[in-house]
N, C-alpha and C positions, 0 to 999 in steps of 0.2 A: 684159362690156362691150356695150352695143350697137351696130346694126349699122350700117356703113359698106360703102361698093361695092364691090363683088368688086374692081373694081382697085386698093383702097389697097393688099392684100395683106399683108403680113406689117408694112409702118409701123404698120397697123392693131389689132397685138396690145400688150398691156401688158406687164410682167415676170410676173406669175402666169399669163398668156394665150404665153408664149413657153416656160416654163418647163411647160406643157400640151400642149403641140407638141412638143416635145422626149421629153417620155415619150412620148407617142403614137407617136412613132417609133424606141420600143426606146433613147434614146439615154442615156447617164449624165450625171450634173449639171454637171459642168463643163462639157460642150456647151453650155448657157444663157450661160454667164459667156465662153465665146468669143463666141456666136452677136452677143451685145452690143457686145462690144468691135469687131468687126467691121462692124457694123450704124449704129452709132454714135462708137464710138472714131477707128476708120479710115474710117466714114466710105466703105464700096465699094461701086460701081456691080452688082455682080452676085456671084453666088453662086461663080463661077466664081474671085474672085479669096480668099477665103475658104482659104487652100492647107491649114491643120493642119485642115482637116473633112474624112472620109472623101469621095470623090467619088458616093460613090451615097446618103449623108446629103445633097450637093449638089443632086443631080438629082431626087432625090425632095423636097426641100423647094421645087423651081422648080415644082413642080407644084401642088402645095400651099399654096402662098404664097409668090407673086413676091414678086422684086424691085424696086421702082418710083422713082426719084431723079426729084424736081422738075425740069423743065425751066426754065431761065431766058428767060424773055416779052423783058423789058427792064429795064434798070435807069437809074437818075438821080445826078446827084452836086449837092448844093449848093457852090454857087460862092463861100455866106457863112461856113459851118461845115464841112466836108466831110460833111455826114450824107448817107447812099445809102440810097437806096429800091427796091426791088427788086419784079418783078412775076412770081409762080412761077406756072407750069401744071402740074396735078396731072396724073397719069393717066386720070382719066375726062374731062378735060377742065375742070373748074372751077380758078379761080383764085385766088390770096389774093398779100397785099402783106405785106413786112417792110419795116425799119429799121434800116440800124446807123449807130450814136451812140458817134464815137471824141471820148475826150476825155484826154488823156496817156496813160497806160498802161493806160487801162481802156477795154472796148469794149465798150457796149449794145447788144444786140439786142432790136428790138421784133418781137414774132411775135404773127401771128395764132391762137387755136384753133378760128376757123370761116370757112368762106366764104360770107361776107357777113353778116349780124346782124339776129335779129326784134326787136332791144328799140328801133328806130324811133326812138332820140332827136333833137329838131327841130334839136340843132344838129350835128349828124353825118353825113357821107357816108354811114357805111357802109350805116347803117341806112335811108339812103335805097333801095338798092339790096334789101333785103329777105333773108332766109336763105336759101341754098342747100342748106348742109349741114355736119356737122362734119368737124371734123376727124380723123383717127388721131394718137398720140400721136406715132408717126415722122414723119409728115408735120408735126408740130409743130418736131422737134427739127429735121429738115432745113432749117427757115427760118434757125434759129440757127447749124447745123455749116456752111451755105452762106454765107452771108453772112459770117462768121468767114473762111472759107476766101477769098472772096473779099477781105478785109481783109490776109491775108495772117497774119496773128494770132488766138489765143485768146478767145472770149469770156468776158470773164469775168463778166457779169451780162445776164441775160435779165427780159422782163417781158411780162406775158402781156398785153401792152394796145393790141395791134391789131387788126383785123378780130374780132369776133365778143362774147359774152359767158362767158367763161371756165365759170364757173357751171352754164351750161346745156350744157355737153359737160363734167362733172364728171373723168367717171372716163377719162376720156383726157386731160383736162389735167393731173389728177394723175398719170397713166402719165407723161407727156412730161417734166414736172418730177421726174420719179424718173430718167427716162434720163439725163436735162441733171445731174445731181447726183450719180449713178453714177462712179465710180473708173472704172468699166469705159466710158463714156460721153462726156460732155462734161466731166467732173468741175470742173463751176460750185458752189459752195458753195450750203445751202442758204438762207443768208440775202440772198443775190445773187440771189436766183429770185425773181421779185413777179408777184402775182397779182391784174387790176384785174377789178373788179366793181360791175355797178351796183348791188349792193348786195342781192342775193338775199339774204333771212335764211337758209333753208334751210341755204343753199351756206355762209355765213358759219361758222354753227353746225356744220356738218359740218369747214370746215377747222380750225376750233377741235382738232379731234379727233386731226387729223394728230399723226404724231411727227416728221416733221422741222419743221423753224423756219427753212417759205417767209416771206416776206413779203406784205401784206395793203393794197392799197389799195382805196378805196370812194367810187365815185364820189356825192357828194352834189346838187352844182348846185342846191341849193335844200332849206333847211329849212322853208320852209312848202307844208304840203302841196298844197293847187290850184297850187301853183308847179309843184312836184314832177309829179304827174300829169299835166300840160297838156307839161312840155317834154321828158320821160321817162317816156311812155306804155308800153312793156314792163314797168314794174314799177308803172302805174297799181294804185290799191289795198292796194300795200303799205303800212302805214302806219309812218311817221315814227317812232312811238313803238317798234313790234317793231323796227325797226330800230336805234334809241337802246340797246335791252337786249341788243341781239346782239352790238353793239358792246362796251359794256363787257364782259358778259360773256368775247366774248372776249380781251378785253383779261386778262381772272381770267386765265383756263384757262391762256394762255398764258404771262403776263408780257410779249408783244410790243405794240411798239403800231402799230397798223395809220393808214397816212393816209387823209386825206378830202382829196379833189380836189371843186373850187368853180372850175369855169370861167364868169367871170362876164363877162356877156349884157348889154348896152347895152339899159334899159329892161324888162330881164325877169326878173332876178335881183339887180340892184345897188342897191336901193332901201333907204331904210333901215331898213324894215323886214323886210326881207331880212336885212339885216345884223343887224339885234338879233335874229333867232331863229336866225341861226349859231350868234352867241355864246353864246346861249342852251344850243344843240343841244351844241356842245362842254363846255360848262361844267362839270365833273367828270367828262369823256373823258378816258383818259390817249391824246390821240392826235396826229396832226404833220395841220397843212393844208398843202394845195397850193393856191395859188392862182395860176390858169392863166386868163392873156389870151385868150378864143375867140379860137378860128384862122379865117379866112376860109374858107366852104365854099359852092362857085357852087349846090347845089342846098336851100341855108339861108340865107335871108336874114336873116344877125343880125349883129350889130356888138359888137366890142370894148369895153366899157366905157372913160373915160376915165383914164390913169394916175391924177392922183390919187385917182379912186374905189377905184381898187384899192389906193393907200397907208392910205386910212382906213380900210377890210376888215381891211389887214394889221393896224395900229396898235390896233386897237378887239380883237383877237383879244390879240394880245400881252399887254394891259393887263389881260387876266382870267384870265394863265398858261398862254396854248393856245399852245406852238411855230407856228411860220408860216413857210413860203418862198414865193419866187413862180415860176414855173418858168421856166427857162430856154428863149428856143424855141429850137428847130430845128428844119431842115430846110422852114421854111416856104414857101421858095421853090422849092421842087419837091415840094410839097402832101403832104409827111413825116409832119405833125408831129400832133398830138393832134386827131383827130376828122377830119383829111382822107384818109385811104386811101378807097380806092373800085373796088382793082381796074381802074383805066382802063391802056388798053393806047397814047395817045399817046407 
């Protein structure tokens, strides 16, 4: 895996990268399968409270690789939904924000896997703020086991679609969703885990490959390309069409079908010819759209499309077989919700 600061410490390691530590230190395999459940299961501030591990497996793993639990910055509550926004501080000092999203007996967590995000899209906070660094996979799941915890209850569905682009910290987002999905772990099913992406092919084509059945979202915001490029300059270049084949494709491999999120832009993406190279772009996709009102974001000035522009999107999609929802908000009043995290510490 690659590297991260000497102070993420041990959140830092994957299951094959924890499971190398443990031989390294003379130790038998079942130590791996506590080390987890400990880690992640329970959930404990230090090594110390770890009681069925030898005391000098203890001491010698503090040295080796700490232990590090996110401090809580500050957190928010909507006054409309009850959705909480939370603001952690890492160990070296960088910050990242989550989400949870209670709705009867189910509770989302929205987690970040980086602090802060180079893919610069114009209508997004985060990207305004520029990348920092990634994430460790522990420092991933901690968004989720805290936030739960704060909750008082279970998560039972996480999605990787805050702060950063999942993609481009591959192999620690897949560690973090193999912890979150662990028996030994947060034990979240794997079809409960979603993975947002601006739509890296690479990234796409590799998760095709996976053997559990995460789920797949892809941010589109625009099927014409100079659309595409100008408002989601991190994957400038990519073009439309490898992205059209990565998609179906993985739609083969898998049998799942991944969504397309279309947050549409007052003047920038709602036009009608916008709309007919949607329809176009889905048109023998086996896939679900999202279609997501832009959220207000003070360092983007863009605007909401008007509802009924967003009823003809949905209707015009429908009418050529493409499933459609429109997304529910939340938390928009304490800057929660889709594209407003930013790390601010008011």
């Amino acid at each position: 895996m690659r590297g991260l600061p000497d102070s993420v410490g041990i959140k830092g390691l994957g299951g094959p990268e924890l499971e190398g530590l443990m031989s390294d230190l003379g130790q038998p395999g079942y130590r791996v399968s506590q080390l987890r459940g400990w880690l992640y299961g329970h959930g404990v501030d230090s090594y110390d409270e770890m009681t069925n591990m030898p005391t000098t497996l203890r001491e010698r793993l503090e040295l080796v690789a700490p232990l590090y639990t996110p401090t809580l910055v500050t957190s928010q509550t909507s006054a409309v939904d009850g959705t909480r926004k939370y603001l952690w501080r890492l160990a070296d000092g960088s910050s990242v924000e989550s989400v949870g999203l209670p709705s009867g007996d189910r509770l989302t967590v929205c987690f970040s896997t980086q602090a802060g995000c180079a893919m610069g899209c114009s209508f997004c906070a985060t990207g305004h703020g520029g990348l920092v660094r990634d994430l460790g996979p522990g420092e991933m799941v901690d968004q989720v086991r805290l936030t739960a915890q704060d909750f008082g209850r279970r998560a039972t569905n996480a999605v990787a679609m805050g702060q950063g682009e999942p993609f481009a910290n591959y192999e620690h987002t897949l560690a973090a969703l193999r912890f979150m999905n662990d028996k030994d772990g947060l034990n979240i099913g794997a079809r409960h885990l979603t993975v947002s992406t601006c739509g890296l092919v690479e990234g796409i084509r590799r998760f095709a490959e996976e053997p559990e059945q995460f789920t797949l979202a892809i941010s589109l915001h625009s099927a014409i390309q100079a659309t595409r490029d100008r408002i989601m300059p991190g994957v400038r270049g990519q073009r439309l069409e490898s992205l059209h084949t990565a998609i179906a494709d993985y739609g083969q491999a898998t049998g799942r079908r991944p969504s397309i999120e279309f947050a549409l832009i007052e003047g920038v993406n709602d036009s009608d010819d916008e709309l007919r190279a949607l329809v176009e772009f889905c048109r023998g996709l086996h896939v679900h759209v999202n279609l997501i009102p832009v959220n207000p974001v003070e360092v983007a000035r863009v605007s909401r499309s008007d509802v009924g522009r967003l009823v003809e999107f949905k209707r015009a999609l429908v009418s050529t077989g493409t499933e459609v929802t429109v997304r529910q908000e939340r938390g928009v009043d304490i800057d929660a919700a889709c594209g407003q995290l930013r790390q601010r510490h008011e």
